[in-house]
C-alpha positions, 0 to 999 in steps of 0.5 A: 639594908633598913626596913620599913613595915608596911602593915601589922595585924593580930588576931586574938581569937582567945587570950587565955584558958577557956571552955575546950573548942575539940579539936577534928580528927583528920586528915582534914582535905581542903581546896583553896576556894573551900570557904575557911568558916565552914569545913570542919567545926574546931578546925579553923582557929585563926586569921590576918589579913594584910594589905599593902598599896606599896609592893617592893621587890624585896619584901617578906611577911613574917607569922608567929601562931601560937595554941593551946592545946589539951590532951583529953583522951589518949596520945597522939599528935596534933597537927598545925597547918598556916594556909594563904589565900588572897581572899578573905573567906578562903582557905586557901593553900597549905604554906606551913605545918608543925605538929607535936604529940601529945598525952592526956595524963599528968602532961595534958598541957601543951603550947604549940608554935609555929613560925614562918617567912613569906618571902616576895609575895606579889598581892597587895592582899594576903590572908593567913588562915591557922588550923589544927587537926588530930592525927587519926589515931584510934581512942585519942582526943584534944580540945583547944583551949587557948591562948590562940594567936596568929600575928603578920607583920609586913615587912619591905624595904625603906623607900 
């Protein structure tokens, strides 16, 4: 079966290393409605929207999020969560998670990635919302430094 894609969007918050955004510690709560730019400074990182007039049976959206990440104080663990909203502003429900441990000595550095299918959604609008929180460990600290990614690509079938 061929495919078509229906829409495409990246966002580029940050393309390379820059000054260190902390990163929250958590368990950050949230509700769906929660507006995305005002629950925790350093908590919400990126967003796409993706719209399509076309909404065929068999169709998938398909995320890539990438993150910098730097140790600064201890070990610990980082933890990276996709949500999905049919709205703009927000935050919307929980869909994906990863997280990676970290230290803050000679291995400060960290990519983090997370990647996902969204399969035969039925809005003509989805917005994807990527966050990252610390793990609540005593004396531990990151700071997002970039690059920071988050990319949608809207896929159905040829009509």
């Amino acid at each position: 079966m061929s495919l078509s894609v229906l829409d495409m969007k990246v966002s580029v918050p940050s393309p390379g290393q820059g000054q260190g955004v902390p990163i929250p510690e958590g368990f950050i709560t949230t509700m769906p409605a929660d507006d995305k730019y005002t629950i925790a400074e350093g908590y919400f990182q990126a967003d796409v929207g993706l719209y399509s007039d076309l909404l065929p049976p068999s169709n998938r959206i398909v995320l890539t999020a990438m993150l910098g990440v730097l140790g600064t104080g201890g070990s610990g663990q980082i933890i990276v969560k996709l949500f999905k909203s049919l709205d703009s502003t927000s935050i919307g429900v929980e869909i994906a998670n990863t997280r990676i441990g970290f230290e803050s000595g000679a291995e400060a550095y960290y990519t983090i990635e997370l990647q996902m299918a969204d399969f035969n959604t039925t809005s003509n609008f989805n917005a994807y919302n990527l966050t990252a929180e610390l793990e609540p460990i005593e004396e531990t600290s990151a700071s997002v430094i970039g690059p920071i990614s988050l990319v949608g690509v809207f896929y159905g079938p040829v009509l």
